[in-house]
C-alpha positions as CSV (number, residue, x, y, z in Angstrom):
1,X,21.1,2.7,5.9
2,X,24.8,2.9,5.3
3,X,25.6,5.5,6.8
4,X,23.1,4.5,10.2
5,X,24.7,0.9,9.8
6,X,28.5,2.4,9.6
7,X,27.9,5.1,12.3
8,X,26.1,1.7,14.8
9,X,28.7,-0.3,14.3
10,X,31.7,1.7,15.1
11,X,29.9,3.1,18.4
12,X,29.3,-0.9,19.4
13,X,33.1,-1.2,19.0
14,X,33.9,1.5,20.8
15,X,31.6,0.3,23.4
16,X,33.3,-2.8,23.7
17,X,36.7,-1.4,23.2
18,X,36.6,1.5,25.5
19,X,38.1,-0.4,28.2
20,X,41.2,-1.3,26.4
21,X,41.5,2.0,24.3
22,X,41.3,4.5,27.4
23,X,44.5,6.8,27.7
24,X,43.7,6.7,31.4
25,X,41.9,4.5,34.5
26,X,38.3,6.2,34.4
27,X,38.2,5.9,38.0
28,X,42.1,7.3,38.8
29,X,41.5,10.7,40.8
30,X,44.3,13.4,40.1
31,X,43.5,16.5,42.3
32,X,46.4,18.6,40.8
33,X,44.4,18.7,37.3
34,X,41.2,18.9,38.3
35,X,38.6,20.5,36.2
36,X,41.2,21.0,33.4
37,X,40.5,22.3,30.2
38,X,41.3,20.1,27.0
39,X,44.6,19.7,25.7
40,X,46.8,17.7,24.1
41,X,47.7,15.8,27.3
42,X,43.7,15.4,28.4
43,X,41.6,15.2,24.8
44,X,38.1,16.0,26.6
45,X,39.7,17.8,30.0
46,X,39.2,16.2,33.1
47,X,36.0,16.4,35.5
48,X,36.1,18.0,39.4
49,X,38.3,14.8,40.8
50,X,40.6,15.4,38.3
51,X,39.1,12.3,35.9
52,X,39.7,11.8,32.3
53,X,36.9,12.4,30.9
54,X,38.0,10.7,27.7
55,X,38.4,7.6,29.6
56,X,35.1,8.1,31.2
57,X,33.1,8.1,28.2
58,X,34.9,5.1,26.7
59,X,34.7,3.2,29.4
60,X,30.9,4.3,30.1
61,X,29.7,3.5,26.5
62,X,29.5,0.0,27.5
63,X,27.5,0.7,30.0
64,X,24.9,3.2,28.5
65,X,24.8,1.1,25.4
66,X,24.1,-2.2,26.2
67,X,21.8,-1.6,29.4
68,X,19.5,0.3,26.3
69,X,19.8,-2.5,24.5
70,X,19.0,-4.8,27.4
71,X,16.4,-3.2,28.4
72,X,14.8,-3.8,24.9
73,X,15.7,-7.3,25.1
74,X,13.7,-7.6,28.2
75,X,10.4,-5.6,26.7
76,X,10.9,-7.6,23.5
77,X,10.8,-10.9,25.5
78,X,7.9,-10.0,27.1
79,X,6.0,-8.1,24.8
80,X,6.2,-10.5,21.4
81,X,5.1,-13.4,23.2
82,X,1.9,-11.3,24.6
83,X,1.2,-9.9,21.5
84,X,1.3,-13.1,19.1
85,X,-1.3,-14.8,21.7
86,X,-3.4,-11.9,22.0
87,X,-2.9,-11.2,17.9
88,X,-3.6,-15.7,17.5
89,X,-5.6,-16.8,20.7
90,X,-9.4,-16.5,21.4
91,X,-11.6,-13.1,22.1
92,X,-10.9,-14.0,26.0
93,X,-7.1,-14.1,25.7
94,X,-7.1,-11.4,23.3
95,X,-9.7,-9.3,26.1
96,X,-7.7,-9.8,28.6
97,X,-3.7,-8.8,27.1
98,X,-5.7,-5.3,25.8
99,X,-7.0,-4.5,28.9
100,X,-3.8,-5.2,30.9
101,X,-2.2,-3.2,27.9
102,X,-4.5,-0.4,28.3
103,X,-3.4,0.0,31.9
104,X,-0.1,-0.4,31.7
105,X,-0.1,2.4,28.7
106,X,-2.5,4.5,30.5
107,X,0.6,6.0,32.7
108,X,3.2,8.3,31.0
109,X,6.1,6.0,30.1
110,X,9.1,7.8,31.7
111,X,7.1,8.3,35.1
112,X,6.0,4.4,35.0
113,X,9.9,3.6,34.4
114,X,10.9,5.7,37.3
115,X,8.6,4.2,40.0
116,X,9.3,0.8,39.1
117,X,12.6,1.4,39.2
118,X,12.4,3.1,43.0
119,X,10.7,0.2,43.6
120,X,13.6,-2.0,43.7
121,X,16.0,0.7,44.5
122,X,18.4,2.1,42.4
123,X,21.1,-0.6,40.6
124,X,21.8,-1.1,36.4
125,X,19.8,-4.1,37.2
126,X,17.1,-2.4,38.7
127,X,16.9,0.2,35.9
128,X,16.9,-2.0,32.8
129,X,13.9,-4.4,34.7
130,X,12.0,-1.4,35.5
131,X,12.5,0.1,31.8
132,X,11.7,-3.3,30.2
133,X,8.2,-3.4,32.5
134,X,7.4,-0.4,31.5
135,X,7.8,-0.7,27.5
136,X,6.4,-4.1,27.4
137,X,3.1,-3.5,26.6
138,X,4.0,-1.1,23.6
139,X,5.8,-3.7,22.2
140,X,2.6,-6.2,22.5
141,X,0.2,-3.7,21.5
142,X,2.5,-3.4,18.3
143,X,3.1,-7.3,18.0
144,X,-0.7,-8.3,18.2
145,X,-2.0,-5.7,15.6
146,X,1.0,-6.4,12.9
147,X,-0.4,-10.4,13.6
148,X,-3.6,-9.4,13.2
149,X,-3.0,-7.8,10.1
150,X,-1.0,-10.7,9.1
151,X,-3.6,-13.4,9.6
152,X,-6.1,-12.1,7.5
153,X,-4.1,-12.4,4.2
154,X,-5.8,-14.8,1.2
155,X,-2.5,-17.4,2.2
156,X,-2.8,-17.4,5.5
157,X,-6.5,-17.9,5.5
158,X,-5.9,-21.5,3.6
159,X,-2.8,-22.4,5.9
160,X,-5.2,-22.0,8.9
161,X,-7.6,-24.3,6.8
162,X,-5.2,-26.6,5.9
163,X,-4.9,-27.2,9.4
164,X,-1.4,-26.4,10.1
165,X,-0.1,-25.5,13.7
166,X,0.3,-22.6,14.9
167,X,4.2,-22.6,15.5
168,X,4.5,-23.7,11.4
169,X,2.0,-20.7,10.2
170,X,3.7,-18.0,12.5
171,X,7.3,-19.3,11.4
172,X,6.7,-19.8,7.7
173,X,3.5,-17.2,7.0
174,X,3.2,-14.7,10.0
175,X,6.7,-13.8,10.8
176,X,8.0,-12.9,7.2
177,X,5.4,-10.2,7.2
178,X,5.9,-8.6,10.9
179,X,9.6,-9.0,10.8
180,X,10.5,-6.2,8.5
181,X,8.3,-3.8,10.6
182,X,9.7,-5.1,14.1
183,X,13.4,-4.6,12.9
184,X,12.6,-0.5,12.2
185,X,10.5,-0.2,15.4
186,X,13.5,-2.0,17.5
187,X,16.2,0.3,15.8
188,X,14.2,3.3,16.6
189,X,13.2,2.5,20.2
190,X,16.7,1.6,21.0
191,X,17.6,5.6,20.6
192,X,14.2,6.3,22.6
193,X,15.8,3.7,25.5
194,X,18.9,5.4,25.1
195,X,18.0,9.2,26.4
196,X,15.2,6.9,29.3
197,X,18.6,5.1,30.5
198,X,20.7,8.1,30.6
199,X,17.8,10.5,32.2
200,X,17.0,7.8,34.8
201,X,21.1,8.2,35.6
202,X,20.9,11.6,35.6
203,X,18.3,11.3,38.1
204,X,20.2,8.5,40.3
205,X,18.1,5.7,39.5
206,X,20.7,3.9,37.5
207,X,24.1,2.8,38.0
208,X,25.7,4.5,41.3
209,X,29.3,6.7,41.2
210,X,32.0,6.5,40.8
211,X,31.1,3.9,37.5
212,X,31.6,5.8,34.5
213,X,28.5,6.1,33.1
214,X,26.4,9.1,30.5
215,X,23.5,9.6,32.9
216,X,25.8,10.2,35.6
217,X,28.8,12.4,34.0
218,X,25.6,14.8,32.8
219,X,24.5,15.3,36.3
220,X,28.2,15.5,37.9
221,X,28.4,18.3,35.7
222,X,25.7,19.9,36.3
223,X,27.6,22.1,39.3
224,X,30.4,23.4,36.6
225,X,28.2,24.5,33.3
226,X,29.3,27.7,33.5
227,X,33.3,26.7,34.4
228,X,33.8,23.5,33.2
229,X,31.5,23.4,30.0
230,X,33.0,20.2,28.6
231,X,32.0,18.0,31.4
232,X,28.3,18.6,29.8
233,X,29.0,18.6,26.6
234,X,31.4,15.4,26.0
235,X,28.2,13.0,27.7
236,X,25.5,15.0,25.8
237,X,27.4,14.7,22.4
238,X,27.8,11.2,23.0
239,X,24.0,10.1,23.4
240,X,23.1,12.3,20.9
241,X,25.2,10.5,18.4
242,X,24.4,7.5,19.5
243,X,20.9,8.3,19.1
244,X,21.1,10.0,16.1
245,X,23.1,6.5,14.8
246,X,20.0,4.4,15.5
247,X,17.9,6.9,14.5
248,X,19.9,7.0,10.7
249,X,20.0,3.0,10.8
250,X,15.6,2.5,11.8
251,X,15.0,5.1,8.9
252,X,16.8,3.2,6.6
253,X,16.1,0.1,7.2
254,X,12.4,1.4,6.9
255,X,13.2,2.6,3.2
256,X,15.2,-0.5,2.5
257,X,11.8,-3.2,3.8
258,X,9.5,-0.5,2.4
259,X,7.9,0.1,5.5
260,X,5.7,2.6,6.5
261,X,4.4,4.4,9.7
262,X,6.8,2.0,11.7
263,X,8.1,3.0,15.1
């Protein structure tokens, strides 16, 4: 969890940071060194307008990082909520979340993220709505049977007795015991939203050129993989660390709560 935690951390810095730590202005366009190779002068080369690429993924982690992480902000506000009154509220409630659940989980996840994100054309804004809308459900299907669970434990059973309200058993009895479990789960799905944001981008649903962004520098490149090899590989080293980082940090808070089969 260390090492996850570490590894989290200083990618959230540099995130935040890139802007002030780029050698160069991501957007600056210097013709005379296009498509240059690495050196001392450019760290990561530059890309077909002559870009620092350096300063292009600094300045892009922001971007790539926390529209993942908004985007599992907006499923998580959704999807809790569902699944604590489908997991607490009568059969008819409960009925009725599944079903909608069931169809909203029936289409593959990536391809349900993509139309509702054509729907409202392509913007950041527009991506992390449609990538929240389409996770949502997991998240309540997850929620209600981790309450379900919950609920049926010897202390739980006499608080409901006791005749305590619902907001005092699901903050002092229910919530200890799903919290553990959510925290892995939201670790791990924020690398799974990670490689969604950046292949959305890559298909031109996200945030538009010339913002420096992952998604976007891996299909710029696309044109130069057998001239200009860094231009892939600088974006594709970057999410996979990242994702590798949250990865590390869900798989050890999962050994840290003792929790098993999460995410």
């Amino acid at each position: 969890m260390i090492a996850g935690g570490c590894l989290t951390l200083l990618i959230f810095i540099l995130a935040l940071a890139g802007p002030g730590i780029a050698p160069r202005d991501p957007l600056s366009l210097d013709l005379e060194h296009r498509l240059q190779k690495p050196d001392a002068e450019y760290l990561l080369g530059t890309d077909h307008l002559g870009r620092c690429v350096l300063s292009r993924i600094l300045c892009g982690a922001g971007t790539s990082l926390l529209s993942a992480a908004a985007a599992v902000s907006y499923a998580l506000l959704i999807g809790i909520p569902a699944g604590f009154v489908a997991g607490l509220g009568n059969r008819v409630a409960d009925a009725v979340l599944t079903r909608i659940c069931d169809a909203v989980l029936a289409f593959p996840f990536l391809i349900l993220a993509l139309a509702l994100t054509a729907v409202t054309g392509p913007s950041l804004k527009s991506l992390i709505l449609g990538v929240g809308m389409a996770a949502w459900a997991w998240w309540a299907r997850f929620v209600r049977g981790m309450v379900l669970t919950a609920k049926e434990k010897d202390f739980v059973r006499q608080g409901f007795a006791m005749g305590l309200s619902q907001i005092r058993l699901i903050r002092r009895y229910i919530l200890p015991q799903i919290l553990p479990p959510l925290l892995v789960s939201i670790s791990l799905s924020a690398g799974r939203m990670m490689v969604v944001i950046s292949s959305l981008s890559y298909l031109g649903f996200g945030i538009q050129p010339p913002a420096p962004e992952w998604g976007i520098m891996l299909r710029e490149s696309r044109l130069y993989l057998t001239s200009a090899l860094w231009l892939m590989m600088a974006p594709g080293i970057a999410v996979s660390i990242s994702v590798l980082a949250f990865n590390l940090l869900g798989e050890g808070l999962k050994d840290w709560f003792g929790v098993r089969g999460s995410g």
